[in-house]
C-alpha positions as CSV (number, residue, x, y, z in Angstrom):
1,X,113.7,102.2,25.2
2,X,113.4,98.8,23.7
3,X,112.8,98.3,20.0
4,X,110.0,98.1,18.0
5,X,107.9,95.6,17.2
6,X,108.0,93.7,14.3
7,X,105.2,92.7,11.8
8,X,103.0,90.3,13.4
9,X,100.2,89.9,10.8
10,X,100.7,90.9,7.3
11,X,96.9,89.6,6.3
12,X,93.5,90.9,6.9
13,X,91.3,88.5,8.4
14,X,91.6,87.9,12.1
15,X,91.9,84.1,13.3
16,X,88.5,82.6,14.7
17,X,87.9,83.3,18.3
18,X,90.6,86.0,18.2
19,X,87.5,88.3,19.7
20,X,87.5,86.4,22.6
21,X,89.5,86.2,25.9
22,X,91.6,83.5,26.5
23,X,90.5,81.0,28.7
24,X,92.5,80.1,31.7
25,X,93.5,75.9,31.3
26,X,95.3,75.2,34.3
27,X,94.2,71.4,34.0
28,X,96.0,71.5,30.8
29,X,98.9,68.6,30.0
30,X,101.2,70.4,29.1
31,X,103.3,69.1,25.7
32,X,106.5,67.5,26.4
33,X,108.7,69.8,24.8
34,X,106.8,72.9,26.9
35,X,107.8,70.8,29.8
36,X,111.3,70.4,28.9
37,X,111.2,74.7,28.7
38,X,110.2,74.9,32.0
39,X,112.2,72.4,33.1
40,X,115.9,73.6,31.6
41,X,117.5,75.5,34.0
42,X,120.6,76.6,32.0
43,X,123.3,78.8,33.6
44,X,121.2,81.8,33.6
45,X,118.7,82.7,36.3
46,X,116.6,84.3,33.9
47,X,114.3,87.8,34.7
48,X,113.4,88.2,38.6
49,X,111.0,86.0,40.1
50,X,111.3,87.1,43.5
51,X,108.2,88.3,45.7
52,X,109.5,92.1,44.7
53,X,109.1,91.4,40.8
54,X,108.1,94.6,39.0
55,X,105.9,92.7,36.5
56,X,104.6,89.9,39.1
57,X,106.5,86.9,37.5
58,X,105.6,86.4,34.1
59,X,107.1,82.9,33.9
60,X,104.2,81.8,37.1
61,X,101.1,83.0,34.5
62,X,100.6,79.3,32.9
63,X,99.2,78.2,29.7
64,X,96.0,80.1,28.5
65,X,94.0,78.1,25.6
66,X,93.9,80.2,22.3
67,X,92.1,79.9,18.8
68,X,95.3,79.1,17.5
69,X,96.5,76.4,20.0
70,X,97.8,76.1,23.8
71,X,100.5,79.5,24.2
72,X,102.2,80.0,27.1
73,X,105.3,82.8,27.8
74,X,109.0,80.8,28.5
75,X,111.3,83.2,30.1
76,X,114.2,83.2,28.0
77,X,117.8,81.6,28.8
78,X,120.5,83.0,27.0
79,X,122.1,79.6,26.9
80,X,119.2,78.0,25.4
81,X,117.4,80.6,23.3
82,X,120.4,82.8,22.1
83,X,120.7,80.7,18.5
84,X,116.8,80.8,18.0
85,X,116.3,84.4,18.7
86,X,119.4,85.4,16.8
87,X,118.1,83.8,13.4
88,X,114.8,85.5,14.2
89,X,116.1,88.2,14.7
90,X,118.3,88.3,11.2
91,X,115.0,88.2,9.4
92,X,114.6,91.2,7.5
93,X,110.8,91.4,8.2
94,X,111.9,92.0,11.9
95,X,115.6,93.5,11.1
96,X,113.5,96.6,9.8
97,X,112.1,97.5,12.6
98,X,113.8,96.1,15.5
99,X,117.6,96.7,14.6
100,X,119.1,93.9,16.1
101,X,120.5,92.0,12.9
102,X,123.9,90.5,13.2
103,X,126.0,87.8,15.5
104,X,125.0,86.1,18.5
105,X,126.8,88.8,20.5
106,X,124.3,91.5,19.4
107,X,120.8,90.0,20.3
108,X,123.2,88.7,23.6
109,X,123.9,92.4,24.7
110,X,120.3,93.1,24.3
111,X,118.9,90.0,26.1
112,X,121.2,90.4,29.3
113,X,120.2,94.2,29.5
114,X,117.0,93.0,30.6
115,X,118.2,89.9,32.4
116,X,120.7,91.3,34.3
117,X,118.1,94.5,34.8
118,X,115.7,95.4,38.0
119,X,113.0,93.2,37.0
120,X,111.5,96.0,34.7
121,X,111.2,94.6,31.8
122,X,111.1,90.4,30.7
123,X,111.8,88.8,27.7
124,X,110.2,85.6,27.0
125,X,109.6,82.8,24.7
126,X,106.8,82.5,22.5
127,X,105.7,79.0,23.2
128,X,102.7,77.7,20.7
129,X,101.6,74.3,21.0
130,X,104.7,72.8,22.6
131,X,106.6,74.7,20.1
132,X,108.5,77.9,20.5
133,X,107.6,80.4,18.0
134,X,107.4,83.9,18.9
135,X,109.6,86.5,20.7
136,X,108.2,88.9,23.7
137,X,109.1,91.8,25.8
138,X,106.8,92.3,28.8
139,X,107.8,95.5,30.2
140,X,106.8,98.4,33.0
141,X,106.2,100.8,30.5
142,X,105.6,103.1,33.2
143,X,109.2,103.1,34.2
144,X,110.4,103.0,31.2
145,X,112.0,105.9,28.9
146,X,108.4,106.0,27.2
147,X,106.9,107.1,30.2
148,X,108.5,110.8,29.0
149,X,106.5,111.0,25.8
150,X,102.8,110.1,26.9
151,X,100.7,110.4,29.7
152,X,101.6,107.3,31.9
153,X,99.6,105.7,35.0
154,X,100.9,103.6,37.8
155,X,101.7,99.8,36.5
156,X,100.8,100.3,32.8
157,X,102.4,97.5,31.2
158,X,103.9,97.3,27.9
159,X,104.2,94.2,24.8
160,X,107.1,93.8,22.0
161,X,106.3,91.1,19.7
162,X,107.8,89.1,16.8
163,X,106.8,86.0,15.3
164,X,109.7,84.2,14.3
165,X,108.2,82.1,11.6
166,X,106.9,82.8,8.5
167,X,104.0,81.1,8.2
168,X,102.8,82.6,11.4
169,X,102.2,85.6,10.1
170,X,99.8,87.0,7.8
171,X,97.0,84.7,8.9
172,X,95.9,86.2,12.3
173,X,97.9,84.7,14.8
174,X,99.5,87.9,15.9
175,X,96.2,89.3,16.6
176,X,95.3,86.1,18.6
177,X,98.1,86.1,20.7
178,X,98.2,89.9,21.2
179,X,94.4,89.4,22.6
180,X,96.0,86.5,25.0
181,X,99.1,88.0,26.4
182,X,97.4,91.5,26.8
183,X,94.3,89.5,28.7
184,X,96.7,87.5,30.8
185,X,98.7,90.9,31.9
186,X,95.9,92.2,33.3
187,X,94.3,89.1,34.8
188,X,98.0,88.7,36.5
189,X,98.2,92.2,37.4
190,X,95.9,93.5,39.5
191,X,97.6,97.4,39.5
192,X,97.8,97.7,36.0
193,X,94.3,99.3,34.3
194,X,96.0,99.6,30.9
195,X,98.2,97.3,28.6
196,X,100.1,99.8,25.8
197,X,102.4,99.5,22.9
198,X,104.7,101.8,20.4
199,X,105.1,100.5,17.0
200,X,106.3,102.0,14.4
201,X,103.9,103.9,12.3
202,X,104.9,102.6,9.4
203,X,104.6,99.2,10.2
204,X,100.9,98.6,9.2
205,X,100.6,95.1,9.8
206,X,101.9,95.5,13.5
207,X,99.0,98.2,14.2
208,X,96.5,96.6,12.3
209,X,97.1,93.2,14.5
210,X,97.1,95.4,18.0
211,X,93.4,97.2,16.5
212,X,92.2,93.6,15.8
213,X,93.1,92.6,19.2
214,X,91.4,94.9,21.2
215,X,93.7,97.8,21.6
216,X,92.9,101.6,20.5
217,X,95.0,104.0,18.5
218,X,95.5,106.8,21.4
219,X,98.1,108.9,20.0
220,X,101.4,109.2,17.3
221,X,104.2,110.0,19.5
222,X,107.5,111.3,18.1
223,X,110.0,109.1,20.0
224,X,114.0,109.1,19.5
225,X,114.5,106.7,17.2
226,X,110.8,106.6,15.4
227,X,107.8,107.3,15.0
228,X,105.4,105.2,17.3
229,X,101.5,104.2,17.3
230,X,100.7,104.0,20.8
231,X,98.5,101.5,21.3
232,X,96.1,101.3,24.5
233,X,94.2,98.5,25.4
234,X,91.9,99.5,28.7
235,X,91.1,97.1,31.2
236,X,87.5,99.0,31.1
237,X,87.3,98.5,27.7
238,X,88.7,94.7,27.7
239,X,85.1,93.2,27.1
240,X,83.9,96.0,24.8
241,X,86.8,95.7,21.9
């Protein structure tokens, strides 16, 4: 199961706009350094793009517009992310809860578990305004370990989140891009009626962002290594929270 989220806004006030759906921007230029992302191909080959691709290729959703700026998910490339995602990942805001503190070769082993995986679950980069800034796991949290300890449907998709910087939290930029990613699942995935999440219930500012960004409380589950808010957000509802 992967880990937990970590805290993505430790304030109260949502951003402006973060009620809203993002807004597709196809005729977007995209900033330079977003260009160079796409553009690196490194010596990894990344999560599965192929026409089989569990999650129907993240890395082909494109830029949505946001309250916050232009975001758009980066698949990641151990080659090029590795010493980023490491530091973020030896913050202890997001040590608490995701466990993954220590060397390179610790957030490595986690990174190529998914990369070298079936296409179930993709980690990506955060990418805010040309810059990167945020670390996510889009995963089939129906065919995932999860899946034992709620009442999963077909394609229900799942979101990990951490910010990595500071000054991105605690001033509603979590709940902004929760709003965004969860809106661009479900515009890019047809099959899947619900987007979920499992944080941990005692991280408050985690479940407070999901409620601010449209997703309901639907049940505490008692998982191995936590206890976890599962967080729903309903494609019937999408409009209506």
């Amino acid at each position: 199961m992967p880990p937990t989220d970590a805290s993505t806004d430790a304030g109260t006030n949502s951003a402006p706009g973060a009620g809203s759906g993002a807004e597709d921007t196809l005729d977007l230029r995209l900033p330079d350094e977003l260009v160079a992302l796409l553009g690196d191909d490194g010596p990894e080959t990344g999560p599965r793009l192929d026409c089989d691709d569990l999650l129907d290729a993240p890395a082909d959703w494109g830029p949505v517009t946001t309250a916050v700026g232009v975001f758009q998910l980066v698949p990641v490339r151990i080659g090029r992310d590795l010493p980023l995602i490491t530091r973020w990942m030896n913050d202890p805001a997001v040590a608490a809860f995701w466990e993954l503190e220590g060397p390179e070769d610790v957030t490595a082993a986690h990174l190529r578990l998914q990369l070298d995986g079936d296409g179930r679950s993709a980690p990506c980069l955060g990418v805010l305004g040309g810059v990167p800034m945020s670390y996510w796991e889009i995963y089939r949290a129906d065919l995932d370990p999860l899946a034992r300890h709620y009442p999963a449907r077909p394609h229900d998709t799942g979101i990990h989140l951490l910010l990595g910087g500071v000054l991105d939290r605690g001033r509603g930029v979590g709940t902004t891009l929760l709003r965004a990613v969860a809106d661009l699942v479900l515009d890019s995935r047809p099959t899947c009626a619900r987007v979920v999440a499992e944080p941990d219930i005692r991280n408050t500012p985690s479940v407070s962002a999901f409620l601010r960004a449209g997703f309901r409380f639907s049940a505490e589950l008692d998982l191995p290594d936590k206890q976890a808010a599962l967080m729903v957000r309903d494609r019937a509802l999408r409009n209506l929270l």
